[in-house]
VEXMIKE-636806 format. One record per residue (C-alpha): chain; residue number from 1; residue in one letter; x, z, y. Coordinates in steps of 0.2 Angstrom, whole numbers. Layout:
N
   ch     i   aa      px      pz      py
    A   NUM    a       X       Z       Y
...
This chain:
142
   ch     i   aa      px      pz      py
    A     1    x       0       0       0
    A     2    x       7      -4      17
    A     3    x       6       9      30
    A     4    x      -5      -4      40
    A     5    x     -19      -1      26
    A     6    x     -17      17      25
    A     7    x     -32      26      34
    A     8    x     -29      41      47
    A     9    x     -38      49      33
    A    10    x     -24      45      19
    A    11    x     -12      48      33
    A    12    x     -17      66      35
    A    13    x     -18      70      17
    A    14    x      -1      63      11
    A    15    x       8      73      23
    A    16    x      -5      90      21
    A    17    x       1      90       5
    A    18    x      19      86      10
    A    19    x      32     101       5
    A    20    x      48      98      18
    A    21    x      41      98      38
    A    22    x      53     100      53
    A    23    x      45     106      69
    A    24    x      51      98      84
    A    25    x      49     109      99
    A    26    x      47     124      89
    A    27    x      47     141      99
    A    28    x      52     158      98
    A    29    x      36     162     109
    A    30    x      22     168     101
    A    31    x       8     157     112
    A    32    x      16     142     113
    A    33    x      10     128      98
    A    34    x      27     125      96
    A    35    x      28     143      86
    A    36    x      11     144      78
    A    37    x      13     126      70
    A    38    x      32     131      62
    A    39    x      24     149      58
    A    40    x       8     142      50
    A    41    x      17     128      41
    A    42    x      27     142      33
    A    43    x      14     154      31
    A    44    x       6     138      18
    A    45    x      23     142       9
    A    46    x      32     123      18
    A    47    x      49     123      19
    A    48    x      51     121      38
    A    49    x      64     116      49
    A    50    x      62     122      68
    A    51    x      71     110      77
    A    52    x      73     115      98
    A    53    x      90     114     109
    A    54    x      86     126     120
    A    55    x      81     139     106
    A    56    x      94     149      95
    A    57    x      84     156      82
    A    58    x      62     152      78
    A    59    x      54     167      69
    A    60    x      71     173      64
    A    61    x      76     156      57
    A    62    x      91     148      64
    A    63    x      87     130      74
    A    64    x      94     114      75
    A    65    x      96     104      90
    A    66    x      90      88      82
    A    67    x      84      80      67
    A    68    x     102      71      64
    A    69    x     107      93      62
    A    70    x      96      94      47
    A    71    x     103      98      29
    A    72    x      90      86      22
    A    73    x      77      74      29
    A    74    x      60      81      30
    A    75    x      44      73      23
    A    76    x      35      76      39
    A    77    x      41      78      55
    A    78    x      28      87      67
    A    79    x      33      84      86
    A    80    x      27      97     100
    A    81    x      37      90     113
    A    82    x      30      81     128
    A    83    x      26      62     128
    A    84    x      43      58     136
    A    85    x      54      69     123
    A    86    x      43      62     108
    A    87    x      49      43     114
    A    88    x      65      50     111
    A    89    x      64      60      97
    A    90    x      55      44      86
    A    91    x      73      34      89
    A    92    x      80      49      82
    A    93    x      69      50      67
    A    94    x      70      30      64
    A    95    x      88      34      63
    A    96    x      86      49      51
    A    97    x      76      41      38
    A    98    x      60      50      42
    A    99    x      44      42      35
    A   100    x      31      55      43
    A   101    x      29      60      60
    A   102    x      12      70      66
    A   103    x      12      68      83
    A   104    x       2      86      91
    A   105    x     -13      83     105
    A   106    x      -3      80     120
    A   107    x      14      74     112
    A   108    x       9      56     110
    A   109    x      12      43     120
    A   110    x       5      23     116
    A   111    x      26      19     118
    A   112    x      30      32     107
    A   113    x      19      27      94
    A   114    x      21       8      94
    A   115    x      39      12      93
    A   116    x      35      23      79
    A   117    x      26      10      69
    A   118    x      41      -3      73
    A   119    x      52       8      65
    A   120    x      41       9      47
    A   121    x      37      26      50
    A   122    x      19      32      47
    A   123    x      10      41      62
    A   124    x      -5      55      64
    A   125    x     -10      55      82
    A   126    x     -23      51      93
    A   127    x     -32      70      92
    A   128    x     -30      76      77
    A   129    x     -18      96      75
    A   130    x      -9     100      61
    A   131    x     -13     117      61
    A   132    x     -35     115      61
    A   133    x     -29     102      46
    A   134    x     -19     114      36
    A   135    x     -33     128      36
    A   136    x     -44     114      32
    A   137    x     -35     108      17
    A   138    x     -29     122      12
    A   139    x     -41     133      17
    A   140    x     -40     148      31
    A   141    x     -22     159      29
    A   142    x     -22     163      49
């Protein structure tokens, strides 16, 4: 199936059920989405990633300052960075190999997802959060 004929549907499913996620623009504080995506994600037993420069450590776990950092590539890489940074970020996750990008409410840009979709990698965006989808899938943990 070519990622042109996968639904947003599919899209969703394939990378709830995903086990490797990085969090771009993970925080440290508590209210921002940044922090309750990457502590949600683990909370659902992920293996997550929190990848910030500006941070040193996300709920005790050491950060990376990109995705290039990381020991492996994620399946899913969720992006909680404005529009501008996400452009940017989807270059560096062309580069890595990643396949999946989740794109939060207010990340997305139309460049960054054309860019995206140029590069082969599939995209969730457009509205729907990671977090309202992981308690629907899985049901409520938080």
């Amino acid at each position: 199936m070519s990622q042109t004929a996968e639904t947003l549907q599919q899209k969703i499913d394939r990378m709830i059920a995903a086990r490797t996620f990085a969090v771009v623009g993970a925080s440290d504080n508590p209210e921002k989405y940044g922090h309750i995506a990457y502590t949600m994600l683990k909370g659902y037993g992920k293996t997550v990633w929190p990848v910030n420069p500006n941070a040193v450590v996300v709920d005790g776990d050491p950060t990376f300052p990109d995705v290039a950092a990381l020991l492996e590539v994620p399946e899913v890489v969720v992006v909680v960075v404005p529009p501008l940074v996400t452009e940017r970020v989807v270059e560096e996750l062309g580069a890595a190999g990643v396949k999946d990008v989740w794109m939060q409410p207010g990340a997305e840009s139309a460049k960054a997802v054309a860019r995206a979709e140029e590069l082969g990698i599939a995209v969730v965006s457009g509205g729907p959060c990671v977090m309202v989808n992981l308690r629907t899938h899985l049901g409520a943990r938080h």
